[in-house]
N, C-alpha and C positions, 0 to 999 in steps of 0.2 A: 574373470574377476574384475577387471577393469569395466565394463559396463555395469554389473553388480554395484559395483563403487559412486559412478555416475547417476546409476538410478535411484540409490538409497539417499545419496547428496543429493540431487532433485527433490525427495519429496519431503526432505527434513529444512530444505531453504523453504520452500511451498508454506508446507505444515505452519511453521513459524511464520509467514506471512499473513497465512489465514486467520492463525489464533489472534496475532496483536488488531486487524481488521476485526477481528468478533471483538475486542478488547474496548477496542475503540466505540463501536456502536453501543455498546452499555454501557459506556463513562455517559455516552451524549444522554441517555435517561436515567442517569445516577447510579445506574444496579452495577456496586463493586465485586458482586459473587466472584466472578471471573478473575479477581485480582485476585481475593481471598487462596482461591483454589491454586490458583498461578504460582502461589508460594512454593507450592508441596510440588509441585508439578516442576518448576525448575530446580528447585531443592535437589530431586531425582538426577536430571538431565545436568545439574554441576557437578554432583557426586560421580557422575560416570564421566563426563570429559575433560573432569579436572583430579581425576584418583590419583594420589589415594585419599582426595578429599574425603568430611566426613561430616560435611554438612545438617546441622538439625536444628528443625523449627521453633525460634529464640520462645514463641508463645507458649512452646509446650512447658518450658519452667519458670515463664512469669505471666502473672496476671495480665500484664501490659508492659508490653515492648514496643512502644509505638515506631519506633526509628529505629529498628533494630529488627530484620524480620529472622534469618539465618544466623547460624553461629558454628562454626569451627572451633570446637576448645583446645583441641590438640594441638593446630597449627597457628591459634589466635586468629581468625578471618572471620570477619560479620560480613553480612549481605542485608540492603535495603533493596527492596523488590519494590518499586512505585510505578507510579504511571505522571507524578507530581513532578514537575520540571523546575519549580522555583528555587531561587538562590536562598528563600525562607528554609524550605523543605531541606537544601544539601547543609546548612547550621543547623538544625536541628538533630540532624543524622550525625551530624562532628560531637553536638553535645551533649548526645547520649551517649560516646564513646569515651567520655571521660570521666563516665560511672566507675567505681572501684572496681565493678569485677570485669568493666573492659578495657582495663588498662591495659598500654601493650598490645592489643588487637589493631588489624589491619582493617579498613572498611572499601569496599565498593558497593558502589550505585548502582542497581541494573535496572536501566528505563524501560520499563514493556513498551510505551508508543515512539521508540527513540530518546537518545540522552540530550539532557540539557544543554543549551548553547551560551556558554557565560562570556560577560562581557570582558575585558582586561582589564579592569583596573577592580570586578569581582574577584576573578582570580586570582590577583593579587593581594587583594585584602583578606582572603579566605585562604589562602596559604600562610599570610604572616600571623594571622592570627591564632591557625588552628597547626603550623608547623607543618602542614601536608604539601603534594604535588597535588591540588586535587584533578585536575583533568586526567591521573591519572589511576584515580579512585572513580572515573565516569566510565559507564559499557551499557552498550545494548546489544540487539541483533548480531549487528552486523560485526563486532566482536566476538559474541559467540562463535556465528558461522565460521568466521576466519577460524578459530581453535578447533573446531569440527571438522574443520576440509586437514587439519594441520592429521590429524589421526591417523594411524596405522587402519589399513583398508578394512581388515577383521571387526576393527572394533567398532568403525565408523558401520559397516554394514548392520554389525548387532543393535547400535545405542536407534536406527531406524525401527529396527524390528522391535526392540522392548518398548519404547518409549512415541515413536509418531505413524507405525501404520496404523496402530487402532485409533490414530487422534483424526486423519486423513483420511479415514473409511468413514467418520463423523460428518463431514461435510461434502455434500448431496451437490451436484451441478448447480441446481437451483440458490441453494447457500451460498456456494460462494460466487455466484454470480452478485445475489443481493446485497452482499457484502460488499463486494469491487467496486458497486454502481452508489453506495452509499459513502463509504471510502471518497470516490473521487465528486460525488456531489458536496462532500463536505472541506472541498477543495478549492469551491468553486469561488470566482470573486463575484460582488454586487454586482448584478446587470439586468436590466431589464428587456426578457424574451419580447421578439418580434412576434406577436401574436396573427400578425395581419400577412404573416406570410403563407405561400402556398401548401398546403400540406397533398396536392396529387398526387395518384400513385399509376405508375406506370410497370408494365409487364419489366422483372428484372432481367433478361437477359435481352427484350428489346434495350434495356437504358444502358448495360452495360456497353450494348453494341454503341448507341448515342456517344455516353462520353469517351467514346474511341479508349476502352479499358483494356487492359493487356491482358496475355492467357493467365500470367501468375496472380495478378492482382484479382482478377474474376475469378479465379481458384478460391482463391483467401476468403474473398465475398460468399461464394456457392456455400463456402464449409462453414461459414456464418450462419448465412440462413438455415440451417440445421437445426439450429437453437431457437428459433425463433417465436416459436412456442412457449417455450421457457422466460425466455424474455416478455412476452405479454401475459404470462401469469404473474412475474414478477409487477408488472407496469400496473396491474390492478389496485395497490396497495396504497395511499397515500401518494397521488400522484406523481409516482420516483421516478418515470419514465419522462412527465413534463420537464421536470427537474433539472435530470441527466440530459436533456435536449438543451437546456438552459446553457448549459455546459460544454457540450459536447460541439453542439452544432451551433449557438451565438456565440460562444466566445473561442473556441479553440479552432473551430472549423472556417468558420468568419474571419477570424483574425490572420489566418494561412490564405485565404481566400484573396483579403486584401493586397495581401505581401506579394501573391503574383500578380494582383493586377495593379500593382503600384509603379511600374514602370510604362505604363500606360496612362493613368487617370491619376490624380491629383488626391492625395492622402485627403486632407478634408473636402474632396467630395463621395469619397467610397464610403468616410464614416457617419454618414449623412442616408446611405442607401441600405436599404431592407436588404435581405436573404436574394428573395425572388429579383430584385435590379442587379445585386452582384450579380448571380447566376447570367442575368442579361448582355452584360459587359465580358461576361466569362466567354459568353459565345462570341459576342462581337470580338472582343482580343484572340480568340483561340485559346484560350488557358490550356495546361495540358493536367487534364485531371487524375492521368497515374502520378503525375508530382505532387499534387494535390492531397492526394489520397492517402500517399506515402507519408509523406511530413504528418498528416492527421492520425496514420497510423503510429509513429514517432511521438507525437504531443502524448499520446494518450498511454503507451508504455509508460512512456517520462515517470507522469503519474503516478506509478503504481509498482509495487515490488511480486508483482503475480502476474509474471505473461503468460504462462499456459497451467492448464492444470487439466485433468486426463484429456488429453491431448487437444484441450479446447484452447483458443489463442482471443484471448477476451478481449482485445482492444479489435480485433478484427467482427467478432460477435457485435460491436457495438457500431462499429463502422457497416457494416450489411444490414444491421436493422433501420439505421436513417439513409441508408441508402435506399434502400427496398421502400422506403416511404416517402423520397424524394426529396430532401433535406439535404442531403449532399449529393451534388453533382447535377446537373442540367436534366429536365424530363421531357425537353422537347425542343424540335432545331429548329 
């Protein structure tokens, strides 16, 4: 039963990570369908983790409820379902609550991409104003989960089975792949990619041997390249693989790159050197590039609230692909 417990908790943390990544990529071309739907879809998943709620959608008896999406008449509780994080958006959601027929009603906020982060002296003003606690009228995810993991094992097994294997049978390797890589491109800060760096590619288990890689870390790598197929039908598309390189390998990979060899060479002269000179000084110093690899495999978890998904471990996926193409790690001694 205890594993039973673990796996259906795995795939409903997952599940939810995926959807708000899908959530996310249609805000960025405006299509809210996803919110729309999202309503009726938490609606269900409140009703069942918070019974004997009795959750129903505020639109089915008004024209327009624009800040008010859920309604509990029974127990007085409204629910705003947004993806809208502005201190605008949580006044507007107070001021619709003190409509005649929500008087007396309790509200929370629940962020699909994460809840709002208010400043203190908002929160202040919007408590004396509006008489609330409002921080703690704020929930997203990671409040759910917490009340999810809190369930009797029975129930926590079912609300998987009614509510997120068929949502998680939804997305394809390939999906949530595109997702994850979208997700953390859209993570990325301004930089401008080394273009004039080497892109040679060198036989993988010659390079592994090269950068003196360990058996566990060349494991991790071998079950990467697996994917790698998948990853270049993804890279077809709007150049998302340049991108994610932009990313991955200028700024996160570079920046660890430096950090080891900073006790050797001189901060502003490493930030001065391409890809291909680091790798240079990486031989000359000895860098040790299981540390290397490791911290890289680190940055890029950090990132993301999806580290494995059917038993793929995506930051290592992404780490064997610039591996195998010589972007990380030395390709010759």
């Amino acid at each position: 039963m205890i594993d039973k417990r673990k796996s259906a908790f795995d795939n409903i943390s997952r599940t939810l990570a995926i959807i708000r990544y899908d959530i996310e990529q249609h805000q960025v071309i405006n299509d809210l369908s996803l919110n729309i739907h999202g309503e009726n879809y938490f609606r269900d998943i409140f009703n069942y983790v918070y019974a004997p709620c009795k959750l129903e959608n505020a639109n089915f008896d008004s024209a327009n409820s624009p800040c008010v999406d859920l309604v509990d008449k029974g127990s007085k509780l409204a629910y705003q379902i947004t993806t809208t994080k502005t201190k605008a958006k949580i006044e507007n959601t107070l001021v619709a609550l003190q409509k005649p027929e929500y008087q007396g009603y309790r509200i929370k906020l629940f962020f699909l991409l994460g809840k709002a982060t208010l400043k203190k002296e908002t929160i202040t003003e919007i408590n004396a104003r509006f008489n609330v606690n409002i921080i703690d009228c704020l929930h997203d995810h990671k409040d759910l989960i917490k009340d999810i993991n809190n369930l009797e094992t029975t129930r926590l097994i079912g609300l998987n089975k009614r509510y997120f294997e068929s949502q998680s049978g939804r997305y394809t390797d390939e999906i949530v792949l595109d997702l994850i890589f979208r997700h953390l491109i859209g993570q990325k800060s301004t930089i401008k990619p080394m273009y004039n760096d080497d892109f040679g590619n060198v036989d993988s288990h010659e390079k592994l041997k090269l950068n003196n890689i360990n058996n566990r870390i060349a494991s991790e790598i071998n079950k990467g390249l697996d994917y790698r197929d998948i990853v270049e039908s993804i890279s077809q598309e709007n150049n998302l693989l340049t991108t994610l390189r932009g990313f991955v390998v200028d700024e996160l990979y570079k920046t660890i790159l430096m950090a080891q060899l900073h006790a050797a060479v001189r901060r502003s002269e490493l930030e001065s050197k391409s890809l291909a000179e680091l790798h240079g000084l990486a031989r000359q110093y000895a860098v040790c590039f299981n540390k290397t690899i490791y911290k890289l495999h680190e940055a890029i978890e950090a990132k993301m609230d999806i580290k494995d998904f059917n038993a793929m471990n995506i930051a290592w996926i992404i780490i064997a692909y610039f591996f195998e193409l010589c972007d990380i790690g030395v390709h010759e001694s």
